[in-house]
MIDOSE-1310 file (N, C-alpha, C; in nm, 2 decimals, decimal comma, always signed):
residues 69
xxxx	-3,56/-16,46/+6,76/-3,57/-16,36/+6,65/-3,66/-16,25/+6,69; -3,79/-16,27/+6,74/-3,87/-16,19/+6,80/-3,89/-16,07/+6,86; -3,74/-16,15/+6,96/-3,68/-16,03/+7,04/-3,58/-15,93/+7,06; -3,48/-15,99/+6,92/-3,42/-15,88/+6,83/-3,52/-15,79/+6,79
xxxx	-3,61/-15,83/+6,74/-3,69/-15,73/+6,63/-3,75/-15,62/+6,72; -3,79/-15,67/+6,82/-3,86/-15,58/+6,95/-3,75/-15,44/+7,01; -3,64/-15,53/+7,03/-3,53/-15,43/+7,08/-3,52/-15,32/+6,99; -3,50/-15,37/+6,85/-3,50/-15,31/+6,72/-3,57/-15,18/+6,74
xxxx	-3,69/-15,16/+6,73/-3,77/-15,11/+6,71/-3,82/-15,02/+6,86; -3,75/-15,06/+7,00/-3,72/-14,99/+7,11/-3,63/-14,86/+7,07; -3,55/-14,91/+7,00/-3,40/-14,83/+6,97/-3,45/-14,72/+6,89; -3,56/-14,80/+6,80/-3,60/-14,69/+6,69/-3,67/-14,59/+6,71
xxxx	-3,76/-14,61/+6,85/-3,86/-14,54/+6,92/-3,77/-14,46/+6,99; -3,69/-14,48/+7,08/-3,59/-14,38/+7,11/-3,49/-14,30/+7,05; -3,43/-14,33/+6,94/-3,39/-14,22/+6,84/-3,47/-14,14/+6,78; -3,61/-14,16/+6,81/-3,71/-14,07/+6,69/-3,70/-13,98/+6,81
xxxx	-3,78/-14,02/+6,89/-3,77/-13,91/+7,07/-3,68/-13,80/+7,02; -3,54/-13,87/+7,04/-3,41/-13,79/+7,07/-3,39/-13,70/+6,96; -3,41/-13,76/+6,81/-3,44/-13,65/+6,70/-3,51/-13,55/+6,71; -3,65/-13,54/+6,76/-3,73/-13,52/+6,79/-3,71/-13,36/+6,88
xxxx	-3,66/-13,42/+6,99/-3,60/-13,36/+7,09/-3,45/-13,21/+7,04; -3,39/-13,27/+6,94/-3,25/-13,21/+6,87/-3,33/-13,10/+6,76; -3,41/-13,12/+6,71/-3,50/-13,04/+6,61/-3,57/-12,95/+6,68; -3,63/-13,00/+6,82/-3,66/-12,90/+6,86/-3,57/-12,74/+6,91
xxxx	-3,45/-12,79/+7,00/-3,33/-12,74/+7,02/-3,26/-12,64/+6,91; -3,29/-12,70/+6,82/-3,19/-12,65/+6,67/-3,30/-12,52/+6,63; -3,41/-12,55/+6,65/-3,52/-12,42/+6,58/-3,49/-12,31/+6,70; -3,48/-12,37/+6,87/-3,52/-12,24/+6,96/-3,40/-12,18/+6,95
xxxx	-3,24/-12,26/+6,89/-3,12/-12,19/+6,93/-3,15/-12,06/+6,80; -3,21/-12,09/+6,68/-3,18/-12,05/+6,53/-3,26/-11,92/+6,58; -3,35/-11,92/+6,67/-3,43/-11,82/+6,69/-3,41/-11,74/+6,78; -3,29/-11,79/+6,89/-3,21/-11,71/+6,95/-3,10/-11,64/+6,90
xxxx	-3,02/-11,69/+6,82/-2,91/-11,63/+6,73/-2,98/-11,52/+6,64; -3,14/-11,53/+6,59/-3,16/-11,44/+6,47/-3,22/-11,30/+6,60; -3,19/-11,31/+6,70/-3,23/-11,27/+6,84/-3,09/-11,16/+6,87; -3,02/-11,25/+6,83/-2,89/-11,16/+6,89/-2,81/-11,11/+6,77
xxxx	-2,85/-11,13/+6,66/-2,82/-11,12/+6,50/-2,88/-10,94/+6,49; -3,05/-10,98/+6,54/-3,08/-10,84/+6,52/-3,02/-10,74/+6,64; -2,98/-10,76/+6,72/-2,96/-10,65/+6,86/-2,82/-10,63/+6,84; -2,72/-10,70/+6,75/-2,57/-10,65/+6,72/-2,61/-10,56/+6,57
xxxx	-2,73/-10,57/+6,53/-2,74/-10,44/+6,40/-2,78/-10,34/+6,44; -2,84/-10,35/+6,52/-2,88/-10,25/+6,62/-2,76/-10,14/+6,68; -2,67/-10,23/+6,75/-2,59/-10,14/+6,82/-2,48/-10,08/+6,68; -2,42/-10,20/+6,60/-2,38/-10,14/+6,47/-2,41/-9,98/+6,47
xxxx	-2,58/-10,02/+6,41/-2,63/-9,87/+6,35/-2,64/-9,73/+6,46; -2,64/-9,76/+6,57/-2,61/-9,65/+6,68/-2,48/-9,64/+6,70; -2,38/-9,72/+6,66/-2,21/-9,70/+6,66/-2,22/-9,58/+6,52; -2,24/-9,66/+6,41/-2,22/-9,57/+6,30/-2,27/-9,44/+6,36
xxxx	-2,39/-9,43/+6,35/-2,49/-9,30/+6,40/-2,36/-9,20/+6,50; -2,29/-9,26/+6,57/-2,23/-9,16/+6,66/-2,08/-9,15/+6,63; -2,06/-9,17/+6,52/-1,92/-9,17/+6,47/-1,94/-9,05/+6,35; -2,06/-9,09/+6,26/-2,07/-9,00/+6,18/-2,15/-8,86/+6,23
xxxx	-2,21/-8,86/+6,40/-2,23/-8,75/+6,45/-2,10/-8,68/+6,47; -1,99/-8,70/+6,49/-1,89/-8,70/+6,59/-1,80/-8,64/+6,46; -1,81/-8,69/+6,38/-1,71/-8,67/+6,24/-1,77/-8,54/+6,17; -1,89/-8,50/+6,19/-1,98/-8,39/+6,13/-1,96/-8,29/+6,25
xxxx	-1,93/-8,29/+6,41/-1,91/-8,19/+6,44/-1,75/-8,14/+6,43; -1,69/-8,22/+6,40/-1,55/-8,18/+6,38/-1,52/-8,13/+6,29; -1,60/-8,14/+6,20/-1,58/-8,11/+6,11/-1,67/-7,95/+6,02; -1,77/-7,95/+6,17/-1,83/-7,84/+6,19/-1,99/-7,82/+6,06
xxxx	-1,98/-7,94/+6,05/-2,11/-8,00/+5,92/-2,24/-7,92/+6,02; -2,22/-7,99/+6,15/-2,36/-7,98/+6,22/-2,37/-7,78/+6,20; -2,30/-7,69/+6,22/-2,32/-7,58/+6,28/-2,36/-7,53/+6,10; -2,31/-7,56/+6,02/-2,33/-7,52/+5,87/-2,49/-7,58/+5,86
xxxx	-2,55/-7,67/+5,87/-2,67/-7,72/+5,87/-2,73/-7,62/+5,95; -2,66/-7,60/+6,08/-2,76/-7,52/+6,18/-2,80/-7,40/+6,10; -2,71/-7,34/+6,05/-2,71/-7,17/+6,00/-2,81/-7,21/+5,87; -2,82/-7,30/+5,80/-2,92/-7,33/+5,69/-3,07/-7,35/+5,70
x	-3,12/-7,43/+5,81/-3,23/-7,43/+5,86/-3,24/-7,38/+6,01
């Protein structure tokens, strides 16, 4: 019976490890995704940025501004 209970509690020591281990993993990936989360908003807002440059000179916005200030 003894040696059930030993095993037992081997198994239990090594799942806490492995938990242990998985928790750690789960925080560095969460902190890598909020990593690549921010550098795709980034390029987003420099996409917009040159689309709505691009739509204001066609549209000849920028040269009307120019003549205003």
């Amino acid at each position: 019976m003894e040696d059930r209970v030993i095993r037992l509690e081997e198994r239990v020591n090594y799942h806490e490890k492995e938990i242990s281990e998985i928790k750690g993993t789960t925080k560095m990936l969460g902190e890598k995704l909020e990593s690549i989360n921010s550098t795709l908003r980034a390029v987003k807002n420099w996409i917009i940025g040159a689309v709505f440059l691009a739509v204001a000179q066609q549209l000849g916005i920028l040269n009307l501004l120019k003549a205003l200030f």
